[in-house]
KOLLUM-183347 format. One line per 8 residues: their letters; for each residue x, y, z of N, C-alpha, C, O. Coordinates in pm, whole numbers, padded with zeros to 5 digits. Layout:
REM KOLLUM-183347
a	X/Y/Z/X/Y/Z/X/Y/Z/X/Y/Z; ...;
//
This chain:
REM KOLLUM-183347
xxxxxxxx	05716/03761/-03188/05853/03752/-03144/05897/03606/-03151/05848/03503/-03106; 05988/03628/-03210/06057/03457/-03229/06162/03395/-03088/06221/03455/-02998; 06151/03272/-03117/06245/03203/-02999/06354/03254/-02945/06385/03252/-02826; 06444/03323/-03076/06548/03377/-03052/06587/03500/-03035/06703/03541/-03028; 06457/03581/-03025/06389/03722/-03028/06417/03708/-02824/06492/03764/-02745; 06301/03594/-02812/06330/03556/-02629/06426/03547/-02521/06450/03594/-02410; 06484/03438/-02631/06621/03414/-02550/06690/03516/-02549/06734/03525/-02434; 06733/03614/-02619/06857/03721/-02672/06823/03773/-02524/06906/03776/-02432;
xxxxxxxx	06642/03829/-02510/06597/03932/-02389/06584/03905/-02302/06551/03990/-02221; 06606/03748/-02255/06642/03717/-02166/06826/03717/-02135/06869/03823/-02089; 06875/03663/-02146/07031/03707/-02198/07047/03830/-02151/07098/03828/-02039; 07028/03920/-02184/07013/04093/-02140/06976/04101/-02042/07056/04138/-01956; 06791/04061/-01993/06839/04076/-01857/06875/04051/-01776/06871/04122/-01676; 06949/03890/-01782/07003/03861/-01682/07142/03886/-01669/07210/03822/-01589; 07200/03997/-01760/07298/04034/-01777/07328/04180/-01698/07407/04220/-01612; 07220/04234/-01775/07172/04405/-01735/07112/04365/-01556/07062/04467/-01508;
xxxxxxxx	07108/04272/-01477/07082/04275/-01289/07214/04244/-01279/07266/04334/-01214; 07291/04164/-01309/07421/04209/-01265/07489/04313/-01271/07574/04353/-01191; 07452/04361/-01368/07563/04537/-01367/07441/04619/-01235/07492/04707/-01165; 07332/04593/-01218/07250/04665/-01192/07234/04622/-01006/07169/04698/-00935; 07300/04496/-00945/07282/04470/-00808/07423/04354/-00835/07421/04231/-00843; 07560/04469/-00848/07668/04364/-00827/07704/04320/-00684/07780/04228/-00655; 07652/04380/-00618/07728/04338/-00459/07661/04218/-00444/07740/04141/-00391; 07548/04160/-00466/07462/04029/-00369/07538/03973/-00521/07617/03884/-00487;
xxxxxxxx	07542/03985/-00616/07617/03854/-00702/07785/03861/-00629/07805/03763/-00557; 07878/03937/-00635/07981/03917/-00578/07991/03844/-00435/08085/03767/-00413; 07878/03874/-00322/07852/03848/-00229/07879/03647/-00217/07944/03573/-00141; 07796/03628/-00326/07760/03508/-00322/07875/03441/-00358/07907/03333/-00308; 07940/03500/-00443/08064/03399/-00491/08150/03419/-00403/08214/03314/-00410; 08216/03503/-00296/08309/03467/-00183/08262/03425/-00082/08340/03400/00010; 08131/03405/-00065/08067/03329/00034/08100/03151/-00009/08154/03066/00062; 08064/03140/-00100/08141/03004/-00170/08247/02958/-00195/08295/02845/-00187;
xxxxxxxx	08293/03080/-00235/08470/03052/-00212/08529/03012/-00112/08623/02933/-00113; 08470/03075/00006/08540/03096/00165/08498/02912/00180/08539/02828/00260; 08446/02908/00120/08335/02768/00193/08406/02610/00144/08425/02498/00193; 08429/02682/00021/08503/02563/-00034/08634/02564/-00046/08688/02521/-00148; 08701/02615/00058/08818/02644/00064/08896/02578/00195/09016/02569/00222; 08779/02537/00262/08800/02463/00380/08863/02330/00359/08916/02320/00248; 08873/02210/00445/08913/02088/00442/08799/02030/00409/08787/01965/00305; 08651/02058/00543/08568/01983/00466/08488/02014/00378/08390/01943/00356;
xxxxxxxx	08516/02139/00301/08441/02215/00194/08478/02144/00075/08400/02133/-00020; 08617/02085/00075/08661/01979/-00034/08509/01912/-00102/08445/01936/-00204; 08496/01828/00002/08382/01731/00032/08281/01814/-00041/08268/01781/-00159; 08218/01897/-00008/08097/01970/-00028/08150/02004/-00211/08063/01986/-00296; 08250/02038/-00246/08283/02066/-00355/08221/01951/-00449/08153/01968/-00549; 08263/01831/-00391/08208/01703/-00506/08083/01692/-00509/08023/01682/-00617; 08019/01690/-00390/07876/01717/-00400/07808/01808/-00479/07737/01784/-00577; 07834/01907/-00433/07810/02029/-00517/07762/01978/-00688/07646/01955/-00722;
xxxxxxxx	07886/01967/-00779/07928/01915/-00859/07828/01814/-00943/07771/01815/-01052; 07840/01736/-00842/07747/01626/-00868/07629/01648/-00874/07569/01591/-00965; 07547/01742/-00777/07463/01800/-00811/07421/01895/-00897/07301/01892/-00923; 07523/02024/-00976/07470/02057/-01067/07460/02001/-01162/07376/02037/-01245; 07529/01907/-01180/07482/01777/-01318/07376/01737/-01328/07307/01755/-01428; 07339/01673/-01226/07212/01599/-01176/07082/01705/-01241/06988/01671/-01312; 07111/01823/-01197/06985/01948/-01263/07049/01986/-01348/06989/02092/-01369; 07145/01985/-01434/07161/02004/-01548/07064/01882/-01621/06976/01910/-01703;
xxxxxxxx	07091/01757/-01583/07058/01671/-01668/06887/01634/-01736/06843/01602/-01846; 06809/01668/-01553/06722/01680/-01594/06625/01729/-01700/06564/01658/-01779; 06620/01839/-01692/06576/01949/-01833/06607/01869/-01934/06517/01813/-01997; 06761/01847/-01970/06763/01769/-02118/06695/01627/-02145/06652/01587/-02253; 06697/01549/-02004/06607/01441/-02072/06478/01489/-02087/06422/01483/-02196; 06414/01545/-01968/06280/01586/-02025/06213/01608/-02138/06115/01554/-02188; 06314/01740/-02185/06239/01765/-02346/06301/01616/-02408/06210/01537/-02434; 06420/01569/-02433/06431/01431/-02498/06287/01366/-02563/06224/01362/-02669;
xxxxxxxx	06282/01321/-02432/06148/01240/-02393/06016/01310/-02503/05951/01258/-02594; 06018/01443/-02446/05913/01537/-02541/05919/01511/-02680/05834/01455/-02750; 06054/01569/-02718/06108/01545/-02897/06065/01480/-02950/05993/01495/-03049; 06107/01365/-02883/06087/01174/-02952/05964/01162/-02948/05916/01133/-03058; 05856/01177/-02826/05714/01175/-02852/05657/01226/-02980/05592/01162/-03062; 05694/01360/-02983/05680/01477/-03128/05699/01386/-03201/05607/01309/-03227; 05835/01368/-03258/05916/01274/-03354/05768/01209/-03445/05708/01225/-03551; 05762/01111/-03295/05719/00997/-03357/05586/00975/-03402/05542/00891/-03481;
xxxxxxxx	05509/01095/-03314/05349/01095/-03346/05378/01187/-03471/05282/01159/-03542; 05440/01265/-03529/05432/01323/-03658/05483/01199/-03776/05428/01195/-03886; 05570/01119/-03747/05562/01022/-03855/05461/00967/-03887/05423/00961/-04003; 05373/00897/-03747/05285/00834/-03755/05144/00896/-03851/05053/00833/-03905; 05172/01041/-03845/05024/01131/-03881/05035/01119/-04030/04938/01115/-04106; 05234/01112/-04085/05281/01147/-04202/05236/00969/-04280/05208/00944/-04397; 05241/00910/-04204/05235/00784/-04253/05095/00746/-04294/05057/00702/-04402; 05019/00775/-04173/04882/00724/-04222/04802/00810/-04300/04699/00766/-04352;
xxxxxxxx	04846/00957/-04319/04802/01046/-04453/04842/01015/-04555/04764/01055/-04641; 04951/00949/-04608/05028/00907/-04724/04949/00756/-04813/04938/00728/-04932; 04907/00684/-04683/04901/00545/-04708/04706/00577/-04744/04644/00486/-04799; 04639/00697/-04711/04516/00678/-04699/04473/00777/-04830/04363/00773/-04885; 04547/00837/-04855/04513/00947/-05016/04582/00848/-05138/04563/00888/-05253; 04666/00717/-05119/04638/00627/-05213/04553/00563/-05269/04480/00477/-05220; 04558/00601/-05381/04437/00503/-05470/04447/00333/-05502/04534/00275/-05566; 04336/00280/-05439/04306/00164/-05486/04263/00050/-05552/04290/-00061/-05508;
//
């Protein structure tokens, strides 16, 4: 099964528990609503905010970090196989 074989079935099911337990997902979003609807829920709104960035962001540098490691140790492997099957 390929990457995109994964993701799709994941996709589904996290699609197929919402049709399947809508009340605790609806639940949750007017519980939030009610919340940030307040004066000082304002407040909590930016936070909020700020925080899903913050864990958004993570994950992407992580693998970053990963990639570029990859990246660079495969040049390095490409380089010193190239430079060592030359004849001298």
């Amino acid at each position: 099964m390929t990457l995109r074989h994964l993701a799709l079935v994941a996709l589904v099911g996290v699609l197929a528990s919402g049709f399947v337990w809508p009340e605790s997902a609806e639940a949750q979003c007017s519980m939030c609503r009610r919340a940030f609807d307040s004066p000082e829920g304002r407040q909590l709104v930016a936070a909020f905010r700020s925080g899903i960035l913050f864990l958004l962001a993570a994950p992407f540098v992580a693998f970053g970090v990963v990639a570029t490691l990859a990246v660079r140790g495969q040049r390095r492997v490409g380089r010193s196989a190239s430079s060592s099957s030359e004849p001298i």
